[in-house]
TORVEX-85451 format. One record per residue: x, y, z of N, C-alpha, C in turn; residue in three letters. Coordinates in steps of 0.1 Angstrom, whole numbers, padded with zeros to 4 digits, always signed. Example, Ala and Ser with C-alpha at 12.3 -4.5 7.8 and 13.67 -1.06 7.14 Angstrom:
// TORVEX-85451
+0132-0057+0078+0123-0045+0078+0132-0033+0078ALA;+0128-0022+0071+0137-0011+0071+0129+0000+0079SER;
This chain:
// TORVEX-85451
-0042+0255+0021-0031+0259+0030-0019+0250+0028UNK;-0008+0255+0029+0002+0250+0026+0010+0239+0037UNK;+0010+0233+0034+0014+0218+0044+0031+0225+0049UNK;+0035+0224+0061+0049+0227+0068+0052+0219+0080UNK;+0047+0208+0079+0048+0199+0091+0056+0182+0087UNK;+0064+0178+0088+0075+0172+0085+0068+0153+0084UNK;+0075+0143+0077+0068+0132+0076+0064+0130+0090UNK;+0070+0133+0095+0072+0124+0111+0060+0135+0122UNK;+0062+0144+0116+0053+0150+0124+0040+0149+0122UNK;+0036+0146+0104+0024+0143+0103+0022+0125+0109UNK;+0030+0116+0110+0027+0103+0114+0023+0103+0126UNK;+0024+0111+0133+0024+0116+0145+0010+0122+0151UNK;+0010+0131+0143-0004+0135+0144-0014+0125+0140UNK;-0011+0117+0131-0020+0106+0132-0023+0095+0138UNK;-0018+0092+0149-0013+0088+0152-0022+0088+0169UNK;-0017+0097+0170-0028+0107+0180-0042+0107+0177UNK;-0046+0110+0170-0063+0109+0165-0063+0093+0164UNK;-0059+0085+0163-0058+0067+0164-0059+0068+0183UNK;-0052+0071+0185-0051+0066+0203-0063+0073+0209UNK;-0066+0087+0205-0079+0093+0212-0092+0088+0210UNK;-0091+0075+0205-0108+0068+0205-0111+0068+0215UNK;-0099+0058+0227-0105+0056+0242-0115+0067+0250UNK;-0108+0078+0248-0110+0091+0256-0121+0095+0250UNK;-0126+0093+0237-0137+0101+0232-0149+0090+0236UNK;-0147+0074+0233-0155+0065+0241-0163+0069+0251UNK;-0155+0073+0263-0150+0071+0274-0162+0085+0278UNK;-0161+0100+0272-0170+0112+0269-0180+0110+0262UNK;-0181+0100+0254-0200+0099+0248-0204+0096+0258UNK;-0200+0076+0270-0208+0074+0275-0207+0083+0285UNK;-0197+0084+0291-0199+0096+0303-0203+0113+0304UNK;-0201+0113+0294-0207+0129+0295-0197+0139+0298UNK;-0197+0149+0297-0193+0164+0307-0200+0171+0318UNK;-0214+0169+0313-0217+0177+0322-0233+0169+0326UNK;-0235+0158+0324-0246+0142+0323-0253+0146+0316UNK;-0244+0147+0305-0254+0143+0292-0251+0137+0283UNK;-0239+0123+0285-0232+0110+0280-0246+0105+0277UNK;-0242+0086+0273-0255+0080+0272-0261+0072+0280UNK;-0245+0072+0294-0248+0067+0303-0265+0070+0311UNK;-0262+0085+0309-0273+0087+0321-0287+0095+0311UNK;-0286+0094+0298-0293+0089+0290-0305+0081+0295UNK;-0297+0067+0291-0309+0057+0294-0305+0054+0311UNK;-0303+0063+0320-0306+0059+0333-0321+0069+0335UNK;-0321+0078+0328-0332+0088+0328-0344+0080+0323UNK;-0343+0074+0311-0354+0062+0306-0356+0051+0317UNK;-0348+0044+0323-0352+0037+0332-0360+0044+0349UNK;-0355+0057+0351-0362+0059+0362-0374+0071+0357UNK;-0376+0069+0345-0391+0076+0341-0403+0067+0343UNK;-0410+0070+0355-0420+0058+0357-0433+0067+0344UNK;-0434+0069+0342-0450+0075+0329-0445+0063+0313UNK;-0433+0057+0315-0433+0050+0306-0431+0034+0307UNK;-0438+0027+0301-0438+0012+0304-0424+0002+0302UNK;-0426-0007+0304-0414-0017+0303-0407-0013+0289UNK;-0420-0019+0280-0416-0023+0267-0412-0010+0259UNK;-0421+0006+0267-0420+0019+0262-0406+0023+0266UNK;-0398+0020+0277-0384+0019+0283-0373+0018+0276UNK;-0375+0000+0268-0372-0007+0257-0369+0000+0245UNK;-0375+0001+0243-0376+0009+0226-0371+0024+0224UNK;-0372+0030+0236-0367+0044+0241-0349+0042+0236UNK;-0347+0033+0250-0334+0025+0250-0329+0024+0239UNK;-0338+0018+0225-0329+0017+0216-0331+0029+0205UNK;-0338+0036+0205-0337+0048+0199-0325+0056+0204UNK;-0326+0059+0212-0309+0067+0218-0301+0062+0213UNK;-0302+0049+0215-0286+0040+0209-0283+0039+0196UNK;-0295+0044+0189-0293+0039+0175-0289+0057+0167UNK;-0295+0069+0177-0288+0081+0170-0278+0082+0182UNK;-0272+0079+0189-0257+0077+0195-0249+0071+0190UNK;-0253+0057+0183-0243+0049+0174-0240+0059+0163UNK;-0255+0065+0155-0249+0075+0141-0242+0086+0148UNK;-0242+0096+0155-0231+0110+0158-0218+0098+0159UNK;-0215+0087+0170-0205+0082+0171-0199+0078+0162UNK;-0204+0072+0149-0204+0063+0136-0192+0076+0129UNK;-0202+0088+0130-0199+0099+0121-0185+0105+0125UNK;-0187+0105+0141-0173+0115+0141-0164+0102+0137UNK;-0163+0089+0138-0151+0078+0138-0151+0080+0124UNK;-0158+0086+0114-0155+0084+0098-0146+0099+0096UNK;-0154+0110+0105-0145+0119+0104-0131+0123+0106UNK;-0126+0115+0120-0113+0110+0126-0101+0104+0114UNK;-0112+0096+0112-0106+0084+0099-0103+0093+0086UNK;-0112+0098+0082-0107+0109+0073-0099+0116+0073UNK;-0094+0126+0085-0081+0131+0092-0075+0125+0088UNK;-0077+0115+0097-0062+0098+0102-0058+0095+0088UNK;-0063+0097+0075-0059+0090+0063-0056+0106+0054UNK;-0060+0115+0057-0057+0127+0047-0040+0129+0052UNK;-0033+0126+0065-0023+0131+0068-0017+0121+0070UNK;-0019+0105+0067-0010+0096+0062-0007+0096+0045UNK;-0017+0105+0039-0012+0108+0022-0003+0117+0022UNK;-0004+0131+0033+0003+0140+0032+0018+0133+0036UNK;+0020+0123+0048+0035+0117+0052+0037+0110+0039UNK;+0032+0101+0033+0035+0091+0022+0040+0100+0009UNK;+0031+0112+0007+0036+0122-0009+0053+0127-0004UNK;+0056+0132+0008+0067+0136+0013+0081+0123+0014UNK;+0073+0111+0020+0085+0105+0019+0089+0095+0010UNK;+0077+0095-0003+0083+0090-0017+0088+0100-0023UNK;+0089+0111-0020+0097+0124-0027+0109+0120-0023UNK;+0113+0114-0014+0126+0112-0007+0131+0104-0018UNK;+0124+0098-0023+0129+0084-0027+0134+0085-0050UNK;+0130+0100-0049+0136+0104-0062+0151+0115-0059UNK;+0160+0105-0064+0173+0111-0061+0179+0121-0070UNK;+0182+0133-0060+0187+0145-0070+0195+0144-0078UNK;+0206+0134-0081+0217+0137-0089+0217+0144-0097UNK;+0225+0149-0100+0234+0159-0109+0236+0148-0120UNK;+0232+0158-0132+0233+0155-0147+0248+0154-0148UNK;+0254+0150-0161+0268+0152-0163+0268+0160-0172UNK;+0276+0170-0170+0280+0181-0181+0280+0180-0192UNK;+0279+0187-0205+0279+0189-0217+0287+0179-0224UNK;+0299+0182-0215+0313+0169-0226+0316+0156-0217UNK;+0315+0154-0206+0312+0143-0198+0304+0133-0203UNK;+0290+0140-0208+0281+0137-0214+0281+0127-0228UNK;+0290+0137-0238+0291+0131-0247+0304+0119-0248UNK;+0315+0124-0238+0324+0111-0235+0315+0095-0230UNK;+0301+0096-0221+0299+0088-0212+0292+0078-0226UNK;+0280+0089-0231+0274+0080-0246+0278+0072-0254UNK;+0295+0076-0257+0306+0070-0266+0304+0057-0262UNK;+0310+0059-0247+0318+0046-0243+0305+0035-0242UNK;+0294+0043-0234+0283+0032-0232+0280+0025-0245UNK;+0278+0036-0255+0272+0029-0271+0287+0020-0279UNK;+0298+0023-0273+0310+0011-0276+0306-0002-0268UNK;+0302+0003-0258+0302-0015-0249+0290-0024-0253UNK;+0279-0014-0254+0268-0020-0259+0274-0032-0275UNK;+0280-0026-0284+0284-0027-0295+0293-0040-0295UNK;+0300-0037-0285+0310-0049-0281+0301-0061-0278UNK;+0291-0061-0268+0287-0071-0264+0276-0075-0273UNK;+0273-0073-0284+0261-0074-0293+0275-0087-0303UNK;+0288-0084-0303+0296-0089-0310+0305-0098-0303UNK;+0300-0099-0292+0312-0110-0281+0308-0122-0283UNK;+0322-0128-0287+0322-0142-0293+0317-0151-0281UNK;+0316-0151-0270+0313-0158-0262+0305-0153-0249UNK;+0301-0158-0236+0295-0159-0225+0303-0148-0216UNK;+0314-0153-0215+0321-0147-0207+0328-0131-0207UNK;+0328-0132-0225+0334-0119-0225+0324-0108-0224UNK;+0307-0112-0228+0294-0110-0225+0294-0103-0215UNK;+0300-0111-0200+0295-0107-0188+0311-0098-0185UNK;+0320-0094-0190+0331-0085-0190+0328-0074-0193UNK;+0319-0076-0204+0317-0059-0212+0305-0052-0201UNK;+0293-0063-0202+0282-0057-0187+0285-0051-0175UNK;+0301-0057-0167+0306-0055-0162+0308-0040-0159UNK;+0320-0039-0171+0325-0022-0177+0314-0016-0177UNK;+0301-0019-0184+0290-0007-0182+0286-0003-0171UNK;+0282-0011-0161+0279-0009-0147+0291-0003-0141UNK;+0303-0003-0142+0315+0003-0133+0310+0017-0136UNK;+0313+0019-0152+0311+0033-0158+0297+0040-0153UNK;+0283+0035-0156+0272+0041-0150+0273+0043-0136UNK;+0276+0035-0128+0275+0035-0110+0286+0048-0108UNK;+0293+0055-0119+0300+0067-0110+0291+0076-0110UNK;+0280+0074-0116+0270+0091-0115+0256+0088-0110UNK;+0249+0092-0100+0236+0080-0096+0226+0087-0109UNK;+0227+0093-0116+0218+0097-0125+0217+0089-0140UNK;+0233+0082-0144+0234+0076-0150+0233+0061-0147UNK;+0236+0058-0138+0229+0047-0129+0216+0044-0134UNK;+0205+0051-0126+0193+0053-0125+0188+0047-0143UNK;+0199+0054-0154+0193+0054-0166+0190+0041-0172UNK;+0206+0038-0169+0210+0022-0171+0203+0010-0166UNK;+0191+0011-0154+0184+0001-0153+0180-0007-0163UNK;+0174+0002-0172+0161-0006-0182+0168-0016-0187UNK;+0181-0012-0197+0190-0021-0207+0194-0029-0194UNK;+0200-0028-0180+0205-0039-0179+0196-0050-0173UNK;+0186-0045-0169+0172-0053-0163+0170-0067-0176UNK;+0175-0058-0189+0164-0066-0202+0180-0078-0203UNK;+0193-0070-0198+0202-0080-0207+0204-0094-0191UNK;+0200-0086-0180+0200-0097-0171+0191-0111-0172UNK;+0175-0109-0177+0166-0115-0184+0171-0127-0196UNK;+0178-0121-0203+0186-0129-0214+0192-0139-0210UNK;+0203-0133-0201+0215-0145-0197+0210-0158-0187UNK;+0198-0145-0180+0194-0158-0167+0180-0171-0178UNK;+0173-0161-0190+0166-0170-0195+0173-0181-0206UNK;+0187-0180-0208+0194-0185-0215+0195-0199-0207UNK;+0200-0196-0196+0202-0209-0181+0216-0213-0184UNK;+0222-0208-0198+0239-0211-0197+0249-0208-0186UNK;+0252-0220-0181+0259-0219-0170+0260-0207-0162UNK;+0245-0208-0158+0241-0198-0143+0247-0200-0133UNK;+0252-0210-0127+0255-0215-0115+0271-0202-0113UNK;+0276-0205-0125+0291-0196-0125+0288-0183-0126UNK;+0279-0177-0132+0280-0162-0136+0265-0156-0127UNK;+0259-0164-0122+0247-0155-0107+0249-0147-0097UNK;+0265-0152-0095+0274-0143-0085+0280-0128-0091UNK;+0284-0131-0101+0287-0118-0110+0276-0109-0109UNK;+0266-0118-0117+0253-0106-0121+0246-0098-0110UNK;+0246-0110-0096+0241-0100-0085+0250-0089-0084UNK;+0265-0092-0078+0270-0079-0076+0272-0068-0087UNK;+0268-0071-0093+0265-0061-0109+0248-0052-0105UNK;+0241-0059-0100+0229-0059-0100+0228-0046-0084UNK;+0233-0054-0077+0232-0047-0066+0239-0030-0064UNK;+0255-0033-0072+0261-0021-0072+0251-0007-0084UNK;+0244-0016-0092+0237-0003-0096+0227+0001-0094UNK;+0219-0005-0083+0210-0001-0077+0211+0009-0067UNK;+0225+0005-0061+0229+0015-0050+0235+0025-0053UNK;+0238+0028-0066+0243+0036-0069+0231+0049-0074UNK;+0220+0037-0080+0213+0049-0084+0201+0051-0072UNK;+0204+0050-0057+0195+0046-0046+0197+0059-0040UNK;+0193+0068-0031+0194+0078-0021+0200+0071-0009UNK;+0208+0079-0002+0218+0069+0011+0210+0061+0014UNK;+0197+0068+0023+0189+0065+0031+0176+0056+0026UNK;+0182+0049+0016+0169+0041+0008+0159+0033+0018UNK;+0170+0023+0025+0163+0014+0035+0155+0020+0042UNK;+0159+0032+0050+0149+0035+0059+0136+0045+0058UNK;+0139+0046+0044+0125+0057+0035+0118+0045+0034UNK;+0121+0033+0029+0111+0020+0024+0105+0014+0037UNK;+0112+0019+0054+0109+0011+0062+0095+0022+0066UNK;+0100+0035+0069+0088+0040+0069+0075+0040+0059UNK;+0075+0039+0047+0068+0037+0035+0060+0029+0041UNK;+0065+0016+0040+0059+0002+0052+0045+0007+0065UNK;+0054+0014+0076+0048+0015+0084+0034+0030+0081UNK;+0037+0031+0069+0028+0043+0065+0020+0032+0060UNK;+0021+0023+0056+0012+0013+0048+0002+0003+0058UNK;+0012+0002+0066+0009-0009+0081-0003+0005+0089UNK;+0000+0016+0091-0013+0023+0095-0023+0027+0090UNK;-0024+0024+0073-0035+0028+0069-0047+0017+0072UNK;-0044+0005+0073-0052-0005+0080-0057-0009+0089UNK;-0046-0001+0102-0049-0004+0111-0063+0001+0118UNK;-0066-0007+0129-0081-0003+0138-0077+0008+0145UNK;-0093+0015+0151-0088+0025+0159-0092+0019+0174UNK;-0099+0011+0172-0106+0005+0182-0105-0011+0180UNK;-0098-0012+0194-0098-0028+0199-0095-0031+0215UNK;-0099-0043+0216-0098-0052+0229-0107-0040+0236UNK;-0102-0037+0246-0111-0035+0258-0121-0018+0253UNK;-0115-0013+0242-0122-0002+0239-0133-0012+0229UNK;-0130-0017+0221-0136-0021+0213-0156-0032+0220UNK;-0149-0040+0227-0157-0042+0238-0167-0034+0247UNK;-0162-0022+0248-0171-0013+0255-0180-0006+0246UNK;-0177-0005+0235-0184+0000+0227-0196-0007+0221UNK;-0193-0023+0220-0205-0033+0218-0214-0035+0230UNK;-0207-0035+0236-0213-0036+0252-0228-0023+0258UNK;-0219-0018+0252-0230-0001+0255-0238+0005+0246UNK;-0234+0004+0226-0238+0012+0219-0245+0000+0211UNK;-0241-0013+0213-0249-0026+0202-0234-0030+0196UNK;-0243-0042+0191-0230-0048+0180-0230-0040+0165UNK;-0240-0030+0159-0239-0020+0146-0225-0016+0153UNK;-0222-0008+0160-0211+0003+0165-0198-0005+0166UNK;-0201-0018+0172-0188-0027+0171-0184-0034+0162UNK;-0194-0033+0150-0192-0038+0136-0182-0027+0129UNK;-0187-0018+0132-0184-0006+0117-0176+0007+0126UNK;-0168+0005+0143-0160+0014+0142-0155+0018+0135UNK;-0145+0006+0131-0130+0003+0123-0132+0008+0110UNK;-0146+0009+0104-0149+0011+0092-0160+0019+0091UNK;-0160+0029+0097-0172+0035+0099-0181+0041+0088UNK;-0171+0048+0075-0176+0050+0064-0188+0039+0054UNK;-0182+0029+0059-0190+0015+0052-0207+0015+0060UNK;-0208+0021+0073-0220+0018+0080-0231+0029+0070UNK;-0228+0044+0066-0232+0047+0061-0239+0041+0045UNK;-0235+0037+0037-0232+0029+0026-0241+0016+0030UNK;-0238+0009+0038-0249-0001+0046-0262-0003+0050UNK;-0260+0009+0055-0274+0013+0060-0281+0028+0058UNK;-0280+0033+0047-0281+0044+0043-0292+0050+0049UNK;-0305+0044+0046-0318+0045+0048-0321+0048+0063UNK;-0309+0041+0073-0313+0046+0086-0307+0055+0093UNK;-0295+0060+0084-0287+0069+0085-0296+0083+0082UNK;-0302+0081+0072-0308+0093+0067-0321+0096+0078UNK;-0325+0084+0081-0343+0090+0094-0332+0098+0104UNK;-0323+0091+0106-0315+0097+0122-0311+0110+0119UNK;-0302+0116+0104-0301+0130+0104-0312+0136+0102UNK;-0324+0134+0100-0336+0139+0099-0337+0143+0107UNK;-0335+0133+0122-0346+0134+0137-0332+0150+0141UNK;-0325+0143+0136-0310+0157+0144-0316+0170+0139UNK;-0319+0170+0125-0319+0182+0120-0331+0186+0126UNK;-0346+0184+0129-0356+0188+0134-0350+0192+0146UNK;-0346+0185+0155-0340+0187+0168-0332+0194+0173UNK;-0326+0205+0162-0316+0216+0157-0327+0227+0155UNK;-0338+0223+0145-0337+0233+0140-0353+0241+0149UNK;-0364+0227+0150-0372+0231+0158-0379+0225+0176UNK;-0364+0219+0180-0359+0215+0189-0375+0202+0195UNK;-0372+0194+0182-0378+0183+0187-0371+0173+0198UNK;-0381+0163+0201-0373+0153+0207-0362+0143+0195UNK;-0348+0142+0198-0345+0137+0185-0345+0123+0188UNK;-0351+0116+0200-0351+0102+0208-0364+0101+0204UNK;-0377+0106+0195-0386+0102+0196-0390+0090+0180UNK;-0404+0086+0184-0403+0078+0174-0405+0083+0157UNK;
């Protein structure tokens, strides 16, 4: 299906699936209709046919296939939460390749002349200065078209390298080269460069972020074990970790699906 939802709208929706941990927390242990985990193991504790230690172990069987369904949907979330921070990030590095317009046929071959004269010139400049005169002229000339801009990086990247690895009286000509340096970058930049790179950033700053912390995060150790409060944030890794216990627990689900075993049993 064809994606029609805008950077901002996909950051957004992700954004949303990040904040909705609390509320889904909040519905494991509690339930809808008391069948959270709260009243789970309140059921184990007021089952008098089973012992302390049979209580015990009960207790942590629930918690241990409530940790995996919880484990699973937080990898599923996350999966979301990162499939529609690639879809914002493909959209707003698109931003960041600028349309310009080619130059026409004879524009074209005027602009080649002049650049392959300057080049020529400064391959033949008797000195430093006249050096940084002709570089000068190219950059004026490229920065009127952001397409030829754009071109002109490479050569002036490699002749900026030269002059600065030369160290000949840098102190005098570092002021030149910046604004040499700057004007062609902006020239060959889309208006709104800064604030494509600011979002880029914050697309970058969310892909790491947790979904769970402080008082969510706490509740979850508190109620489900320290496994669940290890590997919210990373929940794909719990799988991977503990493979082997991941796999008895879809087992006990699938029987419990399919021939409606106890899926809390041993």
């Amino acid at each position: 299906m064809t994606n029609t939802k805008t950077a901002v709208e996909l950051i957004h929706e992700a954004r949303d699936i990040q904040a909705g941990t609390a509320s889904y927390v909040i519905q494991l242990l509690n339930g809808s209709n008391g069948n959270g985990l709260n009243e789970e193991l309140r059921k184990v504790g007021a089952n008098q046919e089973l012992t302390f230690k049979g209580k015990l172990a009960r207790k942590e069987r629930i918690k241990q296939v409530v940790t995996h369904v919880f484990l699973e949907e937080m990898k599923d979330r996350r999966g979301k939460y990162n499939a529609l921070l690639d879809e914002a990030e493909k959209q707003t590095r698109a931003l960041l390749m600028p349309q310009f317009e080619g130059l026409n046929e004879a524009d074209r071959i005027l602009y080649d002349a002049e650049i392959s004269s300057l080049k020529t010139k400064m391959l033949l400049s008797p000195n430093q200065r006249t050096t940084i005169q002709y570089l000068e002229k190219m950059v004026e000339v490229a920065s009127k078209n952001g397409h030829t801009a754009h071109e002109l990086q490479g050569y002036f990247t490699g002749q900026l390298a030269e002059l600065v690895g030369k160290g000949d009286n840098l102190p005098h000509i570092r002021p030149a080269l910046l604004v040499m340096s700057q004007k062609l970058a902006k020239a060959s930049q889309v208006p709104n460069f800064d604030e494509i790179k600011g979002q880029l950033d914050s697309i970058n700053q969310m892909r790491s972020a947790s979904f769970a912390v402080g008082q969510v995060h706490t509740a979850i150790t508190e109620n489900l074990g320290h496994v669940a409060g290890e590997y919210v944030n990373e929940p794909a890794k719990y799988f991977e970790d503990h493979a082997d216990t991941a796999a008895l627990v879809e087992k006990k689900i699938e029987n419990h699906n399919r021939f409606g075993h106890d899926v809390f049993s041993e």
